[in-house]
LUMDREN-621789 format. One record per atom (N, C-alpha, C): residue in one letter; x, y, z. Coordinates in steps of 0.05 Angstrom, whole numbers, plus 5000, padded with zeros to 4 digits. Example, Ala and Ser with C-alpha at 12.3 -4.5 7.8 and 13.67 -1.06 7.14 Angstrom:
<atoms>
A526448865156A524649105156A526449345156S525749555142S527349795143S525850015157
</atoms>
This chain:
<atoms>
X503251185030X504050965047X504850715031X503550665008X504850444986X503650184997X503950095017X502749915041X503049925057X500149705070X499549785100X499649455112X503249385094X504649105103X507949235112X508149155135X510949235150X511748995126X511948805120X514148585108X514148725080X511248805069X511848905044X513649175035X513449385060X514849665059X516949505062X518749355080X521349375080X522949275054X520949015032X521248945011X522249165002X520349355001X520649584982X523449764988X523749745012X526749885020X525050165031X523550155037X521550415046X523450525075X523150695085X524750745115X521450815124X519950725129X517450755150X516850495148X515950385177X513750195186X510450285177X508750035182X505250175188X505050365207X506050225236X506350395253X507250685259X509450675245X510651045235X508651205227X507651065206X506451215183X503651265198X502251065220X499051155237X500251365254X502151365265X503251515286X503251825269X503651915245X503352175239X501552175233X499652045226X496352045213X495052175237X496052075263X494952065290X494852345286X498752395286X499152635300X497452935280X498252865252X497253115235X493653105242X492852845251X488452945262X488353185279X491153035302X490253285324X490353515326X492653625304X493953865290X492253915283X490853855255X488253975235X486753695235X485053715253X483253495243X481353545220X481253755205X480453765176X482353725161X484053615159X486453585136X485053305120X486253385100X486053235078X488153105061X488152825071X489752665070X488852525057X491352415032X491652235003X494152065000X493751854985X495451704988X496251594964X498651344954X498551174940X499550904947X498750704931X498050514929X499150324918X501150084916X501649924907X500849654909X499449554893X498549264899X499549074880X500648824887X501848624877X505148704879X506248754901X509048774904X510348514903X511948494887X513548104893X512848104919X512647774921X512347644946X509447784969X508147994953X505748074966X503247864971X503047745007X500947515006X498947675013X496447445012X493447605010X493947685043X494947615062X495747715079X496348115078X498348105069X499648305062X497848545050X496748495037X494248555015X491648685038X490448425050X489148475075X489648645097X492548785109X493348915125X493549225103X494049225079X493649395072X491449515061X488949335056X486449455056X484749555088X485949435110X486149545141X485949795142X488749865135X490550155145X488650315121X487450165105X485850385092X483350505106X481750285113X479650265130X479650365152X481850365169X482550575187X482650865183X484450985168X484751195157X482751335144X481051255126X479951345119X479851605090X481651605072X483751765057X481051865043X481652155039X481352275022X480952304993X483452204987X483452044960X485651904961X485451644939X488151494943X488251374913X491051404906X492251404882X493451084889X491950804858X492450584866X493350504841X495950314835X496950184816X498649954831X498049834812X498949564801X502649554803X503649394813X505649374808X507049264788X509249414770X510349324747X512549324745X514249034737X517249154738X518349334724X520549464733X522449674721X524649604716X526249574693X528949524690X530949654708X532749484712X534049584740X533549644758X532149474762X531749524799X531649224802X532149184831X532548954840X530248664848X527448894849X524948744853X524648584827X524748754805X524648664771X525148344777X526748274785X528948004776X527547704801X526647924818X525547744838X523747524833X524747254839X522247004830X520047054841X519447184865X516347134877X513947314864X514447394835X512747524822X509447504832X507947624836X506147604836X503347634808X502647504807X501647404779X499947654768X499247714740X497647914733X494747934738X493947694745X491247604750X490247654783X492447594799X492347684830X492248034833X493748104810X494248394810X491748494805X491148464792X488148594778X486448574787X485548344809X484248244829X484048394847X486548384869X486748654883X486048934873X487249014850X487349284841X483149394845X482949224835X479249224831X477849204868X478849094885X478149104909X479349344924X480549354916X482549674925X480349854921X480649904899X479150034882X475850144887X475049944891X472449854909X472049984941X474249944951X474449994973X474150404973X475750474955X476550714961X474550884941X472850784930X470350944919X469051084946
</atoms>
């Protein structure tokens, strides 16, 4: 899911909402409600507020994952986020990353 921020997925150019993405969570319980469901994780997306951050430790809390695969966001040459001023700092990153983290022990 990457995040569980509609403003942050669309940042990302993602084609799913939160909503999309509960709506098959929904749908694959009632299918196999033993499925085992994993995820990943991005925290500190440019322009990611503790808002954003907060709605994505939610959709975790809700869900309840299996396991979930979490990193840090880093820019990549060539791509368009790279260049973006609303960086989010390495210290916010690491912050989150460790509450994430926390969360999903």
């Amino acid at each position: 899911f990457q995040s569980g921020s509609n403003a942050v997925l669309a940042a990302m150019g993602r084609g799913h909402t939160r909503e999309k993405y509960m709506n098959i969570i929904d749908r694959v319980r009632k299918v196999v409600p033993d499925a085992s469901i994993s995820a990943d994780v991005i925290v500190g997306f440019p322009g990611e507020t503790e808002q954003d951050f907060q709605d994505t430790l939610d959709l975790m809390d809700e869900v309840v994952f299996d396991s979930v695969n979490t990193a840090a966001y880093s820019p990549r040459p060539n791509t368009p986020a790279a260049l973006w001023t609303n960086q989010v700092s390495e210290e916010v990153k690491q912050e989150r990353l460790k509450r994430i983290n926390r969360l999903n022990l």
